[in-house]
C-alpha positions as CSV (number, residue, x, y, z in Angstrom):
1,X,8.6,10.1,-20.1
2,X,9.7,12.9,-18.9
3,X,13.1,14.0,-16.5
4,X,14.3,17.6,-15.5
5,X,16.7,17.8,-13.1
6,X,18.9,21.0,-11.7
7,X,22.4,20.2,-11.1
8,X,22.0,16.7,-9.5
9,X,18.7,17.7,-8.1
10,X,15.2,15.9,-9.7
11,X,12.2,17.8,-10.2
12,X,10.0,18.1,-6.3
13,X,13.6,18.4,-4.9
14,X,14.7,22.1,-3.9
15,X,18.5,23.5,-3.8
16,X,20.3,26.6,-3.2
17,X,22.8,28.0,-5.6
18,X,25.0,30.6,-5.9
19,X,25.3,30.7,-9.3
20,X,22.7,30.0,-12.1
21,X,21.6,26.6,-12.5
22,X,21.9,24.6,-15.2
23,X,18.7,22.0,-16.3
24,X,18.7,18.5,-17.8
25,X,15.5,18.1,-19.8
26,X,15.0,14.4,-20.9
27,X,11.6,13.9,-22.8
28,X,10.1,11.0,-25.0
29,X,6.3,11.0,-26.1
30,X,4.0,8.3,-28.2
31,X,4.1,11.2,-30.7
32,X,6.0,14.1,-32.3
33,X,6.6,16.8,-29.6
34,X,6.2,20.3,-30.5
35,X,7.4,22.6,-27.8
36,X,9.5,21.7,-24.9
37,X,9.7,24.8,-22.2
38,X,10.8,25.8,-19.0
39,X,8.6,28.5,-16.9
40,X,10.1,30.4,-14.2
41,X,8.0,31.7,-11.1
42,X,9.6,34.4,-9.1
43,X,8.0,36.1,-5.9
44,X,7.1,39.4,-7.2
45,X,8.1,38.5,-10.7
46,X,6.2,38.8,-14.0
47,X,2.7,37.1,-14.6
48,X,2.1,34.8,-16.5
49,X,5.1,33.4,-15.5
50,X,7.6,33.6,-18.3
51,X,9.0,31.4,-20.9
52,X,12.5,31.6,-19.9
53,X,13.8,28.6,-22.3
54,X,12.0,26.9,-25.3
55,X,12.9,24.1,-28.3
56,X,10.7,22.7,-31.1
57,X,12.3,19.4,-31.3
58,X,10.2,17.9,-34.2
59,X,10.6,14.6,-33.0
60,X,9.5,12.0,-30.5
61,X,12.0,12.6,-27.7
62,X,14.2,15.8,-26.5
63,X,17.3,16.1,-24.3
64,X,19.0,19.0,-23.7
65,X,20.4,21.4,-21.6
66,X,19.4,25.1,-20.2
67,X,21.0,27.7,-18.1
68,X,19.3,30.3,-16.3
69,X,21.6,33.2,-17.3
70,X,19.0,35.8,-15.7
71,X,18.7,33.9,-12.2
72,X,18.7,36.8,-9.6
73,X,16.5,35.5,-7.1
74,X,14.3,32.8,-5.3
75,X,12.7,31.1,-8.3
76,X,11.1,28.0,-9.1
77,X,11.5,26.7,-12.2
78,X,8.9,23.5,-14.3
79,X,9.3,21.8,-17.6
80,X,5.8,21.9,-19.5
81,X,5.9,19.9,-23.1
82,X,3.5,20.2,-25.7
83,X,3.4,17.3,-27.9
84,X,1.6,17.6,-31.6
85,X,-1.6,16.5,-30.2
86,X,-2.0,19.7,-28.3
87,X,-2.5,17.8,-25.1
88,X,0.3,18.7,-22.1
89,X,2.9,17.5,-19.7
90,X,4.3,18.9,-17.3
91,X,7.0,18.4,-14.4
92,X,8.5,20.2,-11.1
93,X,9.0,22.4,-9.6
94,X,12.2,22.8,-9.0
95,X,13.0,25.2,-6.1
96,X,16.2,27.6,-6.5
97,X,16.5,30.2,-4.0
98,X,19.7,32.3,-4.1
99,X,22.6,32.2,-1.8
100,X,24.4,35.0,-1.3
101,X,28.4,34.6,-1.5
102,X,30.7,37.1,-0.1
């Protein structure tokens, strides 16, 4: 099971903000998850695309929260989760280009 959502918006869904977004990360897995992170892309931006937000929950399920304190520009931003088994999941993107407010 997996959610991530960007202030109200679900992961596929794109938004515009003028301030950095916050993400809701709901996870649950048949086994103990290991890592739960959030990779940014950014035109122009470092490759591989950077870890910008990681947990190690230990446990079956996660739910937490994440801003993107460092959002400067048009980004997208997915969930990846890495249970104990080694295999993957991942969800998004979620599209966040930048608004500029005078």
């Amino acid at each position: 099971y997996l959610e991530f959502e960007s202030d109200g918006h679900r992961m596929g869904e794109a938004t515009t903000s003028a301030v950095p977004p916050t993400f809701e990360i709901r996870v649950a897995a048949e086994w103990e998850i290991d890592r739960v992170e959030v990779v940014k892309h950014a035109p122009g931006g470092e490759r591989p695309f950077p870890v910008v937000f990681s947990a190690r929950p230990a446990d079956w399920r996660y739910e937490g929260t994440f801003t993107d304190t460092r959002f400067d520009a048009n980004s997208l931003h997915y969930l990846r989760v890495a249970p104990s088994d080694l295999e993957m999941a991942w969800a998004g993107p979620i599209s966040c280009p930048s608004i500029n407010v005078d």
